[in-house]
C-alpha positions as CSV (number, residue, x, y, z in Angstrom):
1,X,13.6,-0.7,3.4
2,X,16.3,-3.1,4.8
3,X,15.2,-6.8,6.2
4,X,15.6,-6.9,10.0
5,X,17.0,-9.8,11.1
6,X,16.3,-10.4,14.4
7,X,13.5,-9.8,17.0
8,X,15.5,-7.8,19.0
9,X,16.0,-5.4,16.0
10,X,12.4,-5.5,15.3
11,X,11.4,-4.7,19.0
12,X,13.6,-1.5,19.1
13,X,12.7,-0.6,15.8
14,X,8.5,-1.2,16.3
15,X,6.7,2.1,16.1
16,X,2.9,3.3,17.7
17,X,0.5,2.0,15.1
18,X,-0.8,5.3,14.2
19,X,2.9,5.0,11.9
20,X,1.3,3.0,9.7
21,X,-0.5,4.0,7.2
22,X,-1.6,0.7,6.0
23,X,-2.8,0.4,9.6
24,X,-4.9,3.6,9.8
25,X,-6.6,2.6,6.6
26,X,-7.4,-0.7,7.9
27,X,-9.0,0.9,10.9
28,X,-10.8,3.7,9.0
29,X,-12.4,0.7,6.6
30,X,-13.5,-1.3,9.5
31,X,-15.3,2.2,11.2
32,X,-16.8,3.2,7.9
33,X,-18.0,-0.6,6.7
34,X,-19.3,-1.2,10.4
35,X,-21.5,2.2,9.7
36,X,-22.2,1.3,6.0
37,X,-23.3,-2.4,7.8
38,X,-25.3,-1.2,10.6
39,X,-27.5,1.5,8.0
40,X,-28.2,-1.6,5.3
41,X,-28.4,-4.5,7.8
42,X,-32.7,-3.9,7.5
43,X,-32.4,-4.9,3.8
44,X,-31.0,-8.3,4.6
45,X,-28.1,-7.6,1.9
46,X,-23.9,-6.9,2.4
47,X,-22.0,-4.0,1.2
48,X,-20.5,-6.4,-1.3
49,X,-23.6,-7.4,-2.8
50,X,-24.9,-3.8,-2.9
51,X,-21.6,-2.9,-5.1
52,X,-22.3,-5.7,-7.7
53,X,-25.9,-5.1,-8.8
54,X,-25.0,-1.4,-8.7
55,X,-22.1,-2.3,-10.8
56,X,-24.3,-4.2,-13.3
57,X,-26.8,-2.0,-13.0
58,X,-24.2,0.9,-13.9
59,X,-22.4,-1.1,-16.9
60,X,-25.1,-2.0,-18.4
61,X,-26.2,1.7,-19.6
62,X,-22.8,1.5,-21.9
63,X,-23.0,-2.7,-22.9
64,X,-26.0,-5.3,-23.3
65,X,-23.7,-8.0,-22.3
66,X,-22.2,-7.8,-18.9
67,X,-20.1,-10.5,-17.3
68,X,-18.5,-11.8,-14.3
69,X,-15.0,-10.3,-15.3
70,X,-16.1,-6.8,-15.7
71,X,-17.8,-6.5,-12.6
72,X,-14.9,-7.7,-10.9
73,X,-12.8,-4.9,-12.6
74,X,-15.7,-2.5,-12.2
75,X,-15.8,-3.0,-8.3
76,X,-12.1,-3.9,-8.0
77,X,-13.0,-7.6,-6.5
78,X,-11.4,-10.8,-7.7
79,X,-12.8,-13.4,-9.7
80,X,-13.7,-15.9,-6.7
81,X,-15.3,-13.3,-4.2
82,X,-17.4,-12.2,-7.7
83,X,-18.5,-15.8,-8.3
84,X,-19.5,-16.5,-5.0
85,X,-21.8,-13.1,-4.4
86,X,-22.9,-13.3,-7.5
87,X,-24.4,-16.7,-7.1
88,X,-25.9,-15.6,-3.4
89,X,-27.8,-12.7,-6.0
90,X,-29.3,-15.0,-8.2
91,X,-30.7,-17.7,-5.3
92,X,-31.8,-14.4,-4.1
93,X,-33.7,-13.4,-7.5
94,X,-32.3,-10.0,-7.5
95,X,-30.1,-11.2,-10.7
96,X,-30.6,-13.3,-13.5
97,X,-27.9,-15.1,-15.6
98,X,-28.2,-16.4,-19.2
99,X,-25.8,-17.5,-22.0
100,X,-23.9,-14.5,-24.6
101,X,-25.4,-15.4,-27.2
102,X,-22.2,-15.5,-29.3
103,X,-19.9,-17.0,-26.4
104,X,-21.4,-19.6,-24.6
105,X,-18.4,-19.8,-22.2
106,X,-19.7,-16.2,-20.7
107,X,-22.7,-15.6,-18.8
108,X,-24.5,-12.2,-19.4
109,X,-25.7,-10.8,-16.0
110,X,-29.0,-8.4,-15.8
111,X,-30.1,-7.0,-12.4
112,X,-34.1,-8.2,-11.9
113,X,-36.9,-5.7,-11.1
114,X,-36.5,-6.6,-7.3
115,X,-33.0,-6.1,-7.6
116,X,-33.0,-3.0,-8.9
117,X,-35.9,-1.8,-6.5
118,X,-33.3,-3.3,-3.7
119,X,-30.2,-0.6,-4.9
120,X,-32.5,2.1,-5.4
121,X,-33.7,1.6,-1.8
122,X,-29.8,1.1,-0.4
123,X,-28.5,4.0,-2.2
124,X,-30.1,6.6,0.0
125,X,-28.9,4.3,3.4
126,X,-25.5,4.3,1.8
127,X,-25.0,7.8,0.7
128,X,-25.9,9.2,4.3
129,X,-23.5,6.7,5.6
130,X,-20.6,8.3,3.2
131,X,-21.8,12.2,4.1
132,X,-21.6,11.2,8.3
133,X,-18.2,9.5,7.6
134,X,-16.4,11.2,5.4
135,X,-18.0,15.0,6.8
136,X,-14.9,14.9,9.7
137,X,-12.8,16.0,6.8
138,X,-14.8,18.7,5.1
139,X,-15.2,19.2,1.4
140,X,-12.0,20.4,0.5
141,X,-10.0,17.7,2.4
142,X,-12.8,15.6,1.7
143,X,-11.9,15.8,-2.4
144,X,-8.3,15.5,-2.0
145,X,-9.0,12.1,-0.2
146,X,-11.1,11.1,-2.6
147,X,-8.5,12.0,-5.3
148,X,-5.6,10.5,-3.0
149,X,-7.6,7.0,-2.7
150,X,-7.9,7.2,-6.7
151,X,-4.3,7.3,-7.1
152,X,-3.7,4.7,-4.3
153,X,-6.2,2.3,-6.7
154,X,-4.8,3.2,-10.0
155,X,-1.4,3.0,-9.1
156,X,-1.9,-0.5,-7.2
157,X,-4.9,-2.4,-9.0
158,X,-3.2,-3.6,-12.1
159,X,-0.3,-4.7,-10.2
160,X,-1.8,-6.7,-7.5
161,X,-5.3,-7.6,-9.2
162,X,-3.6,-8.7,-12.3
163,X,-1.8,-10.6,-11.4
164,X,-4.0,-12.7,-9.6
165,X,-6.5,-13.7,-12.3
């Protein structure tokens, strides 16, 4: 794709929005996190924080140590975002974070009783909210958008997440 110069080029050259792909996926992630927001909003928790103790909560049944980085590359966050929401958990008590015990530069991360009480109660709120989204494109488109989006995130993650950190 070729540079355009000038706005003049650009106006002529514009096209409807529903061009964009990038566009469409914006809008269909703002329509499906307004829904995802609207059926947790009673639990006074975000999306965001729902990922990262489920996350944990996940890891943790293949390590006893789990840190700040791999729930970033779990949940496909950066570093910064991570940090943040996973200090909002812990004021919250719905994570606790201690010293490895042979790296004292990593914190180990463990999901609390409350915390894990919290995801159980989400999950149900959550998974509705994918079924009533995702149910305009039946199963069998349903699974190829599902594996589309995995191929979009493995072919892209490395590259721009990377990178970053």
């Amino acid at each position: 794709m070729r540079k355009i110069d000038n706005l003049n080029e650009f106006l002529k050259k514009l096209k409807e929005p529903e061009e964009y792909p990038g566009f469409l996926l914006w809008q269909a992630s703002n329509i499906w996190q307004r829904l995802i927001k609207n059926n947790i909003k009673q639990f006074n928790t975000t999306y965001t924080q729902f990922i990262i103790l489920t996350s944990i909560i996940y890891l943790s049944q293949y390590n006893k140590q789990i840190n700040q980085k791999q729930i970033a590359q779990q949940a496909k966050l950066d570093i910064m975002t991570t940090s943040d929401v996973i200090k909002t958990l812990e004021a919250k008590k719905l994570l606790v974070r201690s010293p490895y015990p042979d790296d004292k530069r990593y914190n180990s991360l463990k999901v609390t009783k409350k915390g894990t009480e919290l995801v159980f109660n989400i999950f149900y709120h959550v998974r509705i909210s994918d079924i009533t989204f995702f149910r305009a494109l039946g199963k069998k488109e349903g699974k190829i958008f599902r594996d589309l989006l995995l191929k979009l995130i493995k072919g892209n993650y490395d590259k721009i997440f990377n990178s970053d950190q």
